[in-house]
C-alpha positions in Angstrom: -12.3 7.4 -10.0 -11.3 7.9 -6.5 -13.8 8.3 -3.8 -14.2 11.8 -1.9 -13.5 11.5 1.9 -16.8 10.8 3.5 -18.6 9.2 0.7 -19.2 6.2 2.2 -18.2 3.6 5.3 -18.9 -0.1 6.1 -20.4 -1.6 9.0 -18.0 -4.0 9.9 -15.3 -5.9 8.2 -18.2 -8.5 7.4 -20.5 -6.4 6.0 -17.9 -5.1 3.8 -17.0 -8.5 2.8 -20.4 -9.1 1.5 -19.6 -5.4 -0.3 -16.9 -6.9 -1.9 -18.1 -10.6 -2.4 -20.1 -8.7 -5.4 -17.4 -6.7 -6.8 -15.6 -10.0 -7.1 -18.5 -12.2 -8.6 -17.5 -12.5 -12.2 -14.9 -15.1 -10.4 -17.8 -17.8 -9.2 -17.6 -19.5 -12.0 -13.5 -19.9 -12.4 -12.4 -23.2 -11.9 -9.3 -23.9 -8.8 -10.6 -21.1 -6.8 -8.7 -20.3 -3.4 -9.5 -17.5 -0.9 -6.8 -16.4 0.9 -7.0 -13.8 4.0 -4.3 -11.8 5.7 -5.1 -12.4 9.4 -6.2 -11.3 11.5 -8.7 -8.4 9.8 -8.7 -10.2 6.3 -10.4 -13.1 7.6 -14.0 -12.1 8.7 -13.9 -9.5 5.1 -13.0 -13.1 2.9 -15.6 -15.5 4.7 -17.8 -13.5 3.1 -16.1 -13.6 -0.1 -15.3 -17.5 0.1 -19.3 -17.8 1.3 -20.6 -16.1 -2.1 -18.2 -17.4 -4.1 -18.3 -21.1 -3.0 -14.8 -21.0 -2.7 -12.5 -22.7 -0.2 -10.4 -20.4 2.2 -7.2 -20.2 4.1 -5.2 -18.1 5.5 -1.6 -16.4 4.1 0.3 -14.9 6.8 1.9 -11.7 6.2 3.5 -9.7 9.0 4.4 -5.6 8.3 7.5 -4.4 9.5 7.0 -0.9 11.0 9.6 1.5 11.5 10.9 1.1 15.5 9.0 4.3 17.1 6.8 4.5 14.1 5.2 1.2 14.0 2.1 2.0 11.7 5.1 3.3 8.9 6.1 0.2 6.8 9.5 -0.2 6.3 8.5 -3.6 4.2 7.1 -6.9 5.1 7.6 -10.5 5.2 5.4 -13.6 4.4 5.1 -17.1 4.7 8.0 -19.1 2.4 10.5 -16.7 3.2 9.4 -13.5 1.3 10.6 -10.3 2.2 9.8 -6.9 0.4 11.2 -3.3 1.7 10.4 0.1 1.4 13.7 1.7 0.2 12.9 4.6 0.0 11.7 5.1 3.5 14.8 2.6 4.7 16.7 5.8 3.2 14.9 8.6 4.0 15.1 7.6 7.7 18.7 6.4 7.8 17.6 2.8 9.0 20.6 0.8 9.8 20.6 -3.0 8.4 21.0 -4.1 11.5 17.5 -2.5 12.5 16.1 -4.4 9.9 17.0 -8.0 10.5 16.2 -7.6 14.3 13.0 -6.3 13.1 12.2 -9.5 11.0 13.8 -11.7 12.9 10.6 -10.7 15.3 8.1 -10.6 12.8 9.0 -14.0 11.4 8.7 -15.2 15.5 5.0 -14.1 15.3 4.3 -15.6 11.6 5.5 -19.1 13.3 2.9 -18.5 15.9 0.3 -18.1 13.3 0.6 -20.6 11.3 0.6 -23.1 14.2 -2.8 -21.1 15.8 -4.4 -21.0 12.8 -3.4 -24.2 10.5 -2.2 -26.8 13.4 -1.9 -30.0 11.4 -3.3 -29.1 7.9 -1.3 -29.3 5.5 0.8 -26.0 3.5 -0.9 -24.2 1.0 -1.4 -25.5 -2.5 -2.0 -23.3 -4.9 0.1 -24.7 -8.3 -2.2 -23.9 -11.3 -4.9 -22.0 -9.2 -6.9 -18.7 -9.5 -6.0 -17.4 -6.1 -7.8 -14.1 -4.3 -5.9 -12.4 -1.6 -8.0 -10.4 0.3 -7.3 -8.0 3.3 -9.8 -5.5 5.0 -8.4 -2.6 3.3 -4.5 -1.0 1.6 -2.9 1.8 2.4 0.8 1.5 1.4 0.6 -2.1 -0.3 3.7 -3.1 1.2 2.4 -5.6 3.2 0.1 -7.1 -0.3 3.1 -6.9 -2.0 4.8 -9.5 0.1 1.6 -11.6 -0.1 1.8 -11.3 -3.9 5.1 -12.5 -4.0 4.7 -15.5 -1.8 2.0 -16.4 -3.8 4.2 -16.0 -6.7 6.0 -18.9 -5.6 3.6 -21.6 -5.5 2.8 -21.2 -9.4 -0.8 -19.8 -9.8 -2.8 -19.4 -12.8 -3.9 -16.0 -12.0 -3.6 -13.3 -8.5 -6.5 -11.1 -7.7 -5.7 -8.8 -4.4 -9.2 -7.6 -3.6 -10.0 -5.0 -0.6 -13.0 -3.3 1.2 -10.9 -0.1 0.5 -7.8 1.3 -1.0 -5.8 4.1 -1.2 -5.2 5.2 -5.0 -1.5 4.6 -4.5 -2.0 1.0 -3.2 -4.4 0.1 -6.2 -1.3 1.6 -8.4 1.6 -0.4 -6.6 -0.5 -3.5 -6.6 -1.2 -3.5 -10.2 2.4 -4.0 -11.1 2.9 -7.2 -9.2 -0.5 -8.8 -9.0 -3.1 -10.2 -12.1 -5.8 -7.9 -11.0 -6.7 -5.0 -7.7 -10.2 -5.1 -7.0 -11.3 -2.6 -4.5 -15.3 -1.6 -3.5 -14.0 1.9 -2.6 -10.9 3.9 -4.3 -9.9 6.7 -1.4 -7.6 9.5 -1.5 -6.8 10.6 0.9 -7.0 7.7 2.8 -6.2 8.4 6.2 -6.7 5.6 8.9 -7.9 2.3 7.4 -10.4 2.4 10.7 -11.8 5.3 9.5 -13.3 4.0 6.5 -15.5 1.8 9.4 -18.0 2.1 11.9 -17.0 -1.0 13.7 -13.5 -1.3 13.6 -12.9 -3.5 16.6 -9.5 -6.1 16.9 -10.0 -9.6 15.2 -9.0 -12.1 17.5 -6.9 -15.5 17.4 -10.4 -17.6 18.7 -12.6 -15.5 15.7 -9.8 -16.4 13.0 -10.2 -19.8 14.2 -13.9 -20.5 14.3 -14.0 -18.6 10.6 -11.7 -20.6 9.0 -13.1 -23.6 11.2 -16.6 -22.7 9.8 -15.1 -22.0 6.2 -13.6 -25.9 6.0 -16.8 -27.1 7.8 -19.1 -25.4 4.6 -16.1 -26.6 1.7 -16.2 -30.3 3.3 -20.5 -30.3 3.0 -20.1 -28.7 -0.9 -17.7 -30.9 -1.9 -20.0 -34.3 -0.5 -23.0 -32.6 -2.3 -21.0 -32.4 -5.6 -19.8 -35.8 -5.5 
C-alpha cells in the first residue's frame, strides 16, 4: 500500500539503513550473503544493512545517464561489466540522437573507471557465482539505474537478487520486480517527488566516507570471519 506524502522521513541515509536492515532480516540466516551498495548514497544506507546482517559488503558501481540539459531525467544507465539499459521511451519522446547517447556513456563509463580504482584499489572483482546478493541504494525513483545493477549482477550467476531501498516510488518497486528476485522497500511513495525529500539530512556522500565505510565494513568481515574459524 503506498505511503501518503508526508507520512514519514529518515534522519539520514544511516538511520534509514538501520530502518531497512530490519525489513531485510529474514536474510541473516541465508548462507553466501553479499551486500552490495550503489555509491556514493548506497553506501552509508547498506553498512547498516551489512552491520545487522553480518554480511560482507562492496560496492557495484552504476552510473545514470541523464538527458544533456536535463540531467536528473534518465535516459538509461550503465554498470560495471559492460551493462547498459535505456529508457526508450524517453530516447523517443525527446528525439535523442544515438550519437548523444554514446558520448553520454562514453563519460559515464570514464567516471565508473574512477570508481572502481577509488574505491576497490587492488581487491580483487566481485564474486558473486552461487550467492544471495542484496543491492541496496538510498532510495528509487525511476529504477533505471537498479535495473542496470540487476543486470550486471545477472552476469556473475547468483542464487538469488534482492534490490532493497530506504524508499521507492510505486513504479520503481513495479519495474524492479520484473528483473530482480525480490524489491524490498521500508516506505512505498507515490508521488515520490525528490528522493531528498523523503530526508532530513540529505547531504552529498563523499569519495573519503565511501572509503572509510567499506574500509570499516572489511575491517568487521575480517574479525567475524577469525572468530568463526
Amino acid at each position: 500500500m503506498p505511503i501518503p506524502v508526508g507520512s514519514r522521513r529518515f534522519a539520514d541515509r544511516r538511520a534509514a539503513g538501520k530502518s531497512l536492515a530490519w525489513s531485510l532480516s529474514h536474510y541473516a540466516e541465508r548462507p553466501r550473503l553479499q551486500i552490495l551498495a550503489l555509491p556514493r548514497g548506497g553506501v552509508p544506507v547498506a553498512y547498516e544493512v551489512a552491520q545487522a546482517l553480518s554480511a560482507p559488503l562492496d560496492v557495484l558501481l552504476v552510473r545514470k545517464l541523464g538527458v544533456p540539459g536535463q540531467v536528473e531525467l534518465a535516459m538509461g544507465a550503465i554498470a560495471e561489466g559492460g551493462v547498459r539499459v535505456l529508457n526508450h521511451e524517453i530516447i523517443a519522446d525527446l528525439r535523442i540522437p544515438p550519437h548523444v547517447i554514446e558520448e553520454v556513456t562514453a563519460l559515464e563509463q570514464l567516471e565508473i573507471t574512477r570508481r572502481a580504482q577509488t574505491y576497490r584499489g587492488q581487491r580483487p572483482p566481485l564474486e558473486l557465482r552461487d550467492k544471495t546478493v542484496i543491492i541496496i541504494d538510498d532510495g528509487l525513483a525511476t529504477g533505471a539505474t537498479m535495473h542496470a545493477a540487476v543486470d550486471c549482477v545477472r552476469l556473475h550467476q547468483p542464487r538469488w537478487i534482492t534490490v532493497a531501498v530506504p524508499v521507492a516510488s510505486k513504479e520503481g518497486v513495479r519495474m524492479l520486480r520484473s528483473v530482480a528476485d525480490d524489491v524490498v522497500a521500508v516506505l512505498t511513495v507515490e508521488p515520490f517527488y525528490a528522493l531528498s525529500y523523503w530526508y532530513d539530512d540529505f547531504s552529498q556522500t563523499g569519495d573519503d566516507e565511501v572509503r572509510e565505510l567499506l574500509h570499516a565494513a572489511q575491517s568487521t568481515s575480517t574479525v567475524s570471519n577469525h572468530e568463526g574459524a
